[in-house]
mmCIF file of the N, C-alpha and C atoms, coordinates in Angstrom:
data_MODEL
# 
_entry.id   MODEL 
# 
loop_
_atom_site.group_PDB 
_atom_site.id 
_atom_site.type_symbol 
_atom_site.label_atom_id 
_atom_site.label_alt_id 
_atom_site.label_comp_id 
_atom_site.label_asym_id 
_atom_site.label_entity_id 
_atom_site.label_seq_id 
_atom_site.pdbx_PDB_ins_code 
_atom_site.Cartn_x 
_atom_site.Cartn_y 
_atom_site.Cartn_z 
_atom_site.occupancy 
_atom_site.B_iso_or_equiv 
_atom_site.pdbx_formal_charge 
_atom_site.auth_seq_id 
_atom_site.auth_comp_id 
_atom_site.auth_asym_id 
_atom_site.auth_atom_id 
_atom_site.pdbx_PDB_model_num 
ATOM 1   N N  . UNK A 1 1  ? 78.176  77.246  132.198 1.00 0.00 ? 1  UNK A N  1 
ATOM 2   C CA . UNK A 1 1  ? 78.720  77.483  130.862 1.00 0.00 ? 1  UNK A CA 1 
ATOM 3   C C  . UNK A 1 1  ? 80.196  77.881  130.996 1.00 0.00 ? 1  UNK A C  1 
ATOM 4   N N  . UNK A 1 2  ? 81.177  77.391  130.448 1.00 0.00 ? 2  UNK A N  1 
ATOM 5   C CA . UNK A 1 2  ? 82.642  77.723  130.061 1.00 0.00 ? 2  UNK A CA 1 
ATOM 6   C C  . UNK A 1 2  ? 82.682  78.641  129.226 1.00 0.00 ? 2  UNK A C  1 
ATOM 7   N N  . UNK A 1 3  ? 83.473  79.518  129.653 1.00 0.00 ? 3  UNK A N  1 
ATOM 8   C CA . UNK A 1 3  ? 84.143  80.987  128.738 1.00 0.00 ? 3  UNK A CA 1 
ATOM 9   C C  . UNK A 1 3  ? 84.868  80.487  127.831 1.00 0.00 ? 3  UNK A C  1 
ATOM 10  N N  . UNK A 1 4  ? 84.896  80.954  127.050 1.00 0.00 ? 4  UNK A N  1 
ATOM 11  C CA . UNK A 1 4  ? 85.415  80.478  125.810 1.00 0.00 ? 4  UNK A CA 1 
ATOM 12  C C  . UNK A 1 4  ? 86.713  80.904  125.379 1.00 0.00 ? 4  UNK A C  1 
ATOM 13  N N  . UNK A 1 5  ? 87.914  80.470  125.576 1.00 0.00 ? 5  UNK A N  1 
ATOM 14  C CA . UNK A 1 5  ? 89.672  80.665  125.546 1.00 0.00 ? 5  UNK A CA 1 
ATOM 15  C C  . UNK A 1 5  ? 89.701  81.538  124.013 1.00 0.00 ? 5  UNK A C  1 
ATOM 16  N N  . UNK A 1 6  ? 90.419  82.192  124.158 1.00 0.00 ? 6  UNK A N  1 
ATOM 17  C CA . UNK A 1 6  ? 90.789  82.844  122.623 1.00 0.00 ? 6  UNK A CA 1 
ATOM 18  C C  . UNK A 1 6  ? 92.357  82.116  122.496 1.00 0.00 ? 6  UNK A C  1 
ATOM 19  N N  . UNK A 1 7  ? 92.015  81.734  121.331 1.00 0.00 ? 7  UNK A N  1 
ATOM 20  C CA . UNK A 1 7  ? 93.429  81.342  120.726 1.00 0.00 ? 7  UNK A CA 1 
ATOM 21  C C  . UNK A 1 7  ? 94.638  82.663  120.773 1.00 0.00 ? 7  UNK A C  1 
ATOM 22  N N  . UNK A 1 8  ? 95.848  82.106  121.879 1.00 0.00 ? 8  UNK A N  1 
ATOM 23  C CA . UNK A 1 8  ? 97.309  82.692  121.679 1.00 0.00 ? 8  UNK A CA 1 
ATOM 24  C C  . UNK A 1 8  ? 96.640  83.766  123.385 1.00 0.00 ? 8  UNK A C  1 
ATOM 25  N N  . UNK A 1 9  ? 95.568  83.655  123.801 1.00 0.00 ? 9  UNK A N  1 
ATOM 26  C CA . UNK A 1 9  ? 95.171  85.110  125.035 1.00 0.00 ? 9  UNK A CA 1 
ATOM 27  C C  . UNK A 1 9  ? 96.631  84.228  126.158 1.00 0.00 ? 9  UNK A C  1 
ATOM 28  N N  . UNK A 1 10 ? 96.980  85.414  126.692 1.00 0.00 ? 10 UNK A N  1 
ATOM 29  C CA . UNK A 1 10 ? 97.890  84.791  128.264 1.00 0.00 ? 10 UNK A CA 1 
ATOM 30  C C  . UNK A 1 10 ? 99.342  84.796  127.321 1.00 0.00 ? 10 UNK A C  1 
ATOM 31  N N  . UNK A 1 11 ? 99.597  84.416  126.016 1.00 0.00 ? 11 UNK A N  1 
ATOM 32  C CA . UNK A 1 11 ? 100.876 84.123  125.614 1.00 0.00 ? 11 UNK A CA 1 
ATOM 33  C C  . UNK A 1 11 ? 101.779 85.641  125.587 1.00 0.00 ? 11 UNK A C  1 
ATOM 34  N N  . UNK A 1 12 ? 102.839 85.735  125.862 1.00 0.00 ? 12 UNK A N  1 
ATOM 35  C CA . UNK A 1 12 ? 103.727 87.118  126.000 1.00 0.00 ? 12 UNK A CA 1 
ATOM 36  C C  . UNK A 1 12 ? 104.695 87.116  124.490 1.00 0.00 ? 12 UNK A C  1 
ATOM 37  N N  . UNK A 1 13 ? 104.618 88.146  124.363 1.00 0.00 ? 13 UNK A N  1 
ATOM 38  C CA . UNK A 1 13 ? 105.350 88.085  122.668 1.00 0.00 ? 13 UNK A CA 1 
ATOM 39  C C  . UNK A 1 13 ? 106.106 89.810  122.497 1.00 0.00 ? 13 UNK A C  1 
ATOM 40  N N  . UNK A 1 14 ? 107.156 89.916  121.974 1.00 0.00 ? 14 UNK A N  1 
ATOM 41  C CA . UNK A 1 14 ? 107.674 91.342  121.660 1.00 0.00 ? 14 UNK A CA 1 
ATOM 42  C C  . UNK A 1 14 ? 107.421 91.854  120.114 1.00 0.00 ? 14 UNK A C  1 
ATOM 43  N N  . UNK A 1 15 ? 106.830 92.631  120.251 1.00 0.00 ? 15 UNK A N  1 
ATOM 44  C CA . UNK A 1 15 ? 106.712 93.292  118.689 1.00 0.00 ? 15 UNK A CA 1 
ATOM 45  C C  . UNK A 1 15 ? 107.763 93.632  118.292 1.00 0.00 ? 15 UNK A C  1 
ATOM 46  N N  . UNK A 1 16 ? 108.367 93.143  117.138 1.00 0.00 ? 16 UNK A N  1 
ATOM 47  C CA . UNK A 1 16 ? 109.194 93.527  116.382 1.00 0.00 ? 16 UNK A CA 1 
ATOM 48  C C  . UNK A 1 16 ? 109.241 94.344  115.169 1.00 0.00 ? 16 UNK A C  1 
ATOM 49  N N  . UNK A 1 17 ? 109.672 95.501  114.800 1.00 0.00 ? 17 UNK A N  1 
ATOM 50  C CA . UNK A 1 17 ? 109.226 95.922  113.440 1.00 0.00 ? 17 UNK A CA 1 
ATOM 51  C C  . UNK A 1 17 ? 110.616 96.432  112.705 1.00 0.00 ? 17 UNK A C  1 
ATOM 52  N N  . UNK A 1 18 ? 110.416 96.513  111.279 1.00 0.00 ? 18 UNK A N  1 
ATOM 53  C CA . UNK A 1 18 ? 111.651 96.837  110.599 1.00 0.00 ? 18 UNK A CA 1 
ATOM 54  C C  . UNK A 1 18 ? 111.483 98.433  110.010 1.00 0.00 ? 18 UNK A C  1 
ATOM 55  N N  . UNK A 1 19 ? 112.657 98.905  110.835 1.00 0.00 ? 19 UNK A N  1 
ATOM 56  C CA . UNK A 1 19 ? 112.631 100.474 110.481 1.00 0.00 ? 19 UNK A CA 1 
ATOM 57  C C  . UNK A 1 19 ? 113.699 100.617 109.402 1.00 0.00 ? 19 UNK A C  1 
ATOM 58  N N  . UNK A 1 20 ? 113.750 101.321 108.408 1.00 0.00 ? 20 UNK A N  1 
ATOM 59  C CA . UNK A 1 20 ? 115.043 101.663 107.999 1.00 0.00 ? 20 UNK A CA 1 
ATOM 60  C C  . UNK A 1 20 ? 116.068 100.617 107.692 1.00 0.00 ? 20 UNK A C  1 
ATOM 61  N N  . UNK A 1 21 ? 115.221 99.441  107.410 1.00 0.00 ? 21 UNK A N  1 
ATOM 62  C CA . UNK A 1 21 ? 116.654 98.424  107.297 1.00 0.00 ? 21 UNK A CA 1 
ATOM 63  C C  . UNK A 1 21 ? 117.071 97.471  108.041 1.00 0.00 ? 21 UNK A C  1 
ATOM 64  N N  . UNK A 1 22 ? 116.587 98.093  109.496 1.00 0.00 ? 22 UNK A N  1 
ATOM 65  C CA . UNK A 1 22 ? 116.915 97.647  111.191 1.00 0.00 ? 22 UNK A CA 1 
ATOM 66  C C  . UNK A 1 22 ? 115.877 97.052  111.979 1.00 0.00 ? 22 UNK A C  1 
ATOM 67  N N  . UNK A 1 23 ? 115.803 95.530  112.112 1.00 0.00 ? 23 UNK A N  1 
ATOM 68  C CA . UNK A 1 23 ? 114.888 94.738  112.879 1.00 0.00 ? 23 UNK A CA 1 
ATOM 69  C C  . UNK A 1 23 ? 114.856 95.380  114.281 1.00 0.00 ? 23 UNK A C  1 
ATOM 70  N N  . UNK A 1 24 ? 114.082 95.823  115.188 1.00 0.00 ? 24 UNK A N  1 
ATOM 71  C CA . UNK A 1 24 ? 113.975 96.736  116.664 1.00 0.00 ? 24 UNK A CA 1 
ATOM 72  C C  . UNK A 1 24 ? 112.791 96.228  117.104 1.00 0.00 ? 24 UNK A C  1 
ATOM 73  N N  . UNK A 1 25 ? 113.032 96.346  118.590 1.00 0.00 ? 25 UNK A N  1 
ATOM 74  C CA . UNK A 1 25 ? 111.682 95.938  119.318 1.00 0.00 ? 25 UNK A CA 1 
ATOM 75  C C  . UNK A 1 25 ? 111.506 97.273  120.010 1.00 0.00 ? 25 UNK A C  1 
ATOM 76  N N  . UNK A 1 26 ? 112.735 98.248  120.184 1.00 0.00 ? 26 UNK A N  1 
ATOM 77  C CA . UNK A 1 26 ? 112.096 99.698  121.099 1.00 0.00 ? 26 UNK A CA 1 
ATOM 78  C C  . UNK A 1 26 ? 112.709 100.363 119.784 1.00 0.00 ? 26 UNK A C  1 
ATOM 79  N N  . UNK A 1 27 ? 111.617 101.821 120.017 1.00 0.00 ? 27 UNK A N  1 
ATOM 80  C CA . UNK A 1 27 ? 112.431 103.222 119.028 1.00 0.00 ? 27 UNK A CA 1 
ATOM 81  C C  . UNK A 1 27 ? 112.852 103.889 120.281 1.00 0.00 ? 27 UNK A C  1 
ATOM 82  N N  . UNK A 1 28 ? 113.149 103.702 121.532 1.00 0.00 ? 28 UNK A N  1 
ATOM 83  C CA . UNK A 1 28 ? 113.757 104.278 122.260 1.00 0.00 ? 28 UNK A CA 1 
ATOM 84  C C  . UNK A 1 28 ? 115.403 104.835 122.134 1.00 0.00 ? 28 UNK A C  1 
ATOM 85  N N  . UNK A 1 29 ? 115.776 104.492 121.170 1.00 0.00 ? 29 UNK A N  1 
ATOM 86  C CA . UNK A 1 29 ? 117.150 105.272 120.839 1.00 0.00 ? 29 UNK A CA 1 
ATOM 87  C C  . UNK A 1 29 ? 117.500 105.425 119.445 1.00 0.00 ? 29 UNK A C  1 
ATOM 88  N N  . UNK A 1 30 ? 116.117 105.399 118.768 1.00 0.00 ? 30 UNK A N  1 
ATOM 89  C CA . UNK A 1 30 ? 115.966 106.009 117.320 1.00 0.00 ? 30 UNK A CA 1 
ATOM 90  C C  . UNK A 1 30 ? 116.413 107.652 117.911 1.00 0.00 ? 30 UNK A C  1 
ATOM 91  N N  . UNK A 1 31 ? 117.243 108.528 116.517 1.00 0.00 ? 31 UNK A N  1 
ATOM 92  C CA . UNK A 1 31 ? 117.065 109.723 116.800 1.00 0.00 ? 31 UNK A CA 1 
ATOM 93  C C  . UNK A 1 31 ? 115.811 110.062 116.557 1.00 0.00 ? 31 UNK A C  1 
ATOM 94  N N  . UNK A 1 32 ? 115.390 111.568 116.030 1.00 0.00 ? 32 UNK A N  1 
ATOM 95  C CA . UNK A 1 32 ? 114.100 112.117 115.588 1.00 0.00 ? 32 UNK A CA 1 
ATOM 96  C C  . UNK A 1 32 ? 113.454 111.903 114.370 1.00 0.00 ? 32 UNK A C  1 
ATOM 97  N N  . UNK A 1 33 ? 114.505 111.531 113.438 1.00 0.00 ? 33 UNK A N  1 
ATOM 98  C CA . UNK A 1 33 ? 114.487 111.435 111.993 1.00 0.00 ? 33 UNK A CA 1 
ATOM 99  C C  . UNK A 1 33 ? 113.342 110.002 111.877 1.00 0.00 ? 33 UNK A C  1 
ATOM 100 N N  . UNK A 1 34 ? 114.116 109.426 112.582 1.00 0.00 ? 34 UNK A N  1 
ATOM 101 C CA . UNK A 1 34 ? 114.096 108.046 112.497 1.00 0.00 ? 34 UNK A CA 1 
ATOM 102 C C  . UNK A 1 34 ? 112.929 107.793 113.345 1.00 0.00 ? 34 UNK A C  1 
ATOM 103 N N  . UNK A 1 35 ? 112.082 108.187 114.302 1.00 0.00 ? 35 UNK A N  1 
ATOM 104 C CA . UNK A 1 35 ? 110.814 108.200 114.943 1.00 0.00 ? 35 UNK A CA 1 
ATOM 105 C C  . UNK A 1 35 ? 110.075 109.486 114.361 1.00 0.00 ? 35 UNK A C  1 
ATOM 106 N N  . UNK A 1 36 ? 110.060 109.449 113.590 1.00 0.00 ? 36 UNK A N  1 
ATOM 107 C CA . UNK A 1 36 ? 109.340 110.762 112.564 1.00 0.00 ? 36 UNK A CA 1 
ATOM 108 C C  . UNK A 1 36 ? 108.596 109.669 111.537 1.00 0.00 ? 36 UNK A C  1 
ATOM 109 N N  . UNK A 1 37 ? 109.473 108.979 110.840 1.00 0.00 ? 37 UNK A N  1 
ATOM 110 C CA . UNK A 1 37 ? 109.507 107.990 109.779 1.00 0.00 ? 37 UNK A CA 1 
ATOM 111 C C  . UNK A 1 37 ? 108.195 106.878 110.157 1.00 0.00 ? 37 UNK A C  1 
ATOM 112 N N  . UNK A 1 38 ? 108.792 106.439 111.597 1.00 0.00 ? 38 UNK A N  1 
ATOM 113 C CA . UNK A 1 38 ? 107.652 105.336 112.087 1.00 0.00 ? 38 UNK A CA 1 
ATOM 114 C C  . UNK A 1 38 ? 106.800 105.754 112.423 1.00 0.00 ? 38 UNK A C  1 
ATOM 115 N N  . UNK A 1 39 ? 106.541 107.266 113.290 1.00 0.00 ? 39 UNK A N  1 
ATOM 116 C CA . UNK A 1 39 ? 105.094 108.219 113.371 1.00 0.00 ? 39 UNK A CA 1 
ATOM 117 C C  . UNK A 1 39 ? 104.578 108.019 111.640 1.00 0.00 ? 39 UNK A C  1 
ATOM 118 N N  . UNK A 1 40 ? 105.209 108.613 110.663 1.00 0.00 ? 40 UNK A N  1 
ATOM 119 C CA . UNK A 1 40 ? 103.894 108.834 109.482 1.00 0.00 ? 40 UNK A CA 1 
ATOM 120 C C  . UNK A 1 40 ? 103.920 107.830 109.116 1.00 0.00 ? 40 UNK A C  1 
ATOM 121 N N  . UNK A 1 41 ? 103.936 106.566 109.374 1.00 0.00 ? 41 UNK A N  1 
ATOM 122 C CA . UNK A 1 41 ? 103.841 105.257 108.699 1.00 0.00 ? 41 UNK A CA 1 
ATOM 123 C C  . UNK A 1 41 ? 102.645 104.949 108.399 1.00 0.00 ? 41 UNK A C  1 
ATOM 124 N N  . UNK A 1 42 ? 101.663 104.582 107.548 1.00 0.00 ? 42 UNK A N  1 
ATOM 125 C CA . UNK A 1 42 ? 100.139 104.067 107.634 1.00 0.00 ? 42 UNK A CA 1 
ATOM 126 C C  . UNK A 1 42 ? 99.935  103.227 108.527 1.00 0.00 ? 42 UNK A C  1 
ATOM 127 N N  . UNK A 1 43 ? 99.186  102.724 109.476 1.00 0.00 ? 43 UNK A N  1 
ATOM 128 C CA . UNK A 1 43 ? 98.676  102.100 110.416 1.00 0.00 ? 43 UNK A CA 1 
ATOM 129 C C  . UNK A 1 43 ? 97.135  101.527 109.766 1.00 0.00 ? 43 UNK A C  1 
ATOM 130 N N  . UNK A 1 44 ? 97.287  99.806  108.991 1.00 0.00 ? 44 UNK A N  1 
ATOM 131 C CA . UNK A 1 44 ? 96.080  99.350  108.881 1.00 0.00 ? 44 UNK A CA 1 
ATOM 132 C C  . UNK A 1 44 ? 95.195  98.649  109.605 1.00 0.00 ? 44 UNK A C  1 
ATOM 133 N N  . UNK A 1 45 ? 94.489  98.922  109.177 1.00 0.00 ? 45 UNK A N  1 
ATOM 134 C CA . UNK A 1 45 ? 92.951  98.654  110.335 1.00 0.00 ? 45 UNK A CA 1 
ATOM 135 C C  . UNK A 1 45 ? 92.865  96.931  109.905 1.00 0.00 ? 45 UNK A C  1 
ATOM 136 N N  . UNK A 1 46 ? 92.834  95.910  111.141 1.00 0.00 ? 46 UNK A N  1 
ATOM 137 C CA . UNK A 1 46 ? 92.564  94.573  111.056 1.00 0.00 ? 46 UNK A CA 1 
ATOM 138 C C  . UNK A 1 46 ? 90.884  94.467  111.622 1.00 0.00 ? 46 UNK A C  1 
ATOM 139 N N  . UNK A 1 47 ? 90.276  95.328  112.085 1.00 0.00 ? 47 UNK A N  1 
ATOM 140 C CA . UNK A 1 47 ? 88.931  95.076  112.260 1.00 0.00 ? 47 UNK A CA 1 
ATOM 141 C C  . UNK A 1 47 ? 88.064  94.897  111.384 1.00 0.00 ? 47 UNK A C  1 
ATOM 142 N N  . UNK A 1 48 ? 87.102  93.638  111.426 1.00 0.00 ? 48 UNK A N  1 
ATOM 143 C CA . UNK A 1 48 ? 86.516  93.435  110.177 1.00 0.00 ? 48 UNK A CA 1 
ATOM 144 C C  . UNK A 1 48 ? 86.862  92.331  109.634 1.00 0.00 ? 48 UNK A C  1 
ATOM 145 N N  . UNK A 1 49 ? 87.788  92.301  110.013 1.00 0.00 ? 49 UNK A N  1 
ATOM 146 C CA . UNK A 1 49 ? 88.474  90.849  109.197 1.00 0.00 ? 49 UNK A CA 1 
ATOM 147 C C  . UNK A 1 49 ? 88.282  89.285  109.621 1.00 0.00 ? 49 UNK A C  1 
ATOM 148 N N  . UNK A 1 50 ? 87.225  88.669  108.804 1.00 0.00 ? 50 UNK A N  1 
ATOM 149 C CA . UNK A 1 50 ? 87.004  87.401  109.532 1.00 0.00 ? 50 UNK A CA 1 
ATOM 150 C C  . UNK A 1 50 ? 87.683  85.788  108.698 1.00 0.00 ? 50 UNK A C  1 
ATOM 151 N N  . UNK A 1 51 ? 87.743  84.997  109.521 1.00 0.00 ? 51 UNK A N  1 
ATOM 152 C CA . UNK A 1 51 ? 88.511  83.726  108.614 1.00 0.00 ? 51 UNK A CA 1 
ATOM 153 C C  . UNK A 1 51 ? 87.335  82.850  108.303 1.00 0.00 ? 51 UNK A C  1 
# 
């Protein structure tokens, strides 16, 4: 029996997110303010979700 490939597994990709205005892939030189902001952000749940 063959394992079954997940669509996109093995592919390398950078998360990008928009803070404040500002497209970033690290908060590594956000001040505190500004990684405070992206800490209380809501974080939604994708589990569950089928097509």
């Amino acid at each position: 029996m063959e394992k079954e490939k997940l669509v996109g597994q093995g592919v390398k990709f950078e998360r990008i997110r928009r803070i404040t205005g500002y497209l970033v892939g690290t908060t590594d030189k956000f001040n505190n303010g500004k990684k405070a902001e992206e800490h209380d952000r809501v974080k939604h749940d994708t589990t569950g979700i089928t097509k």
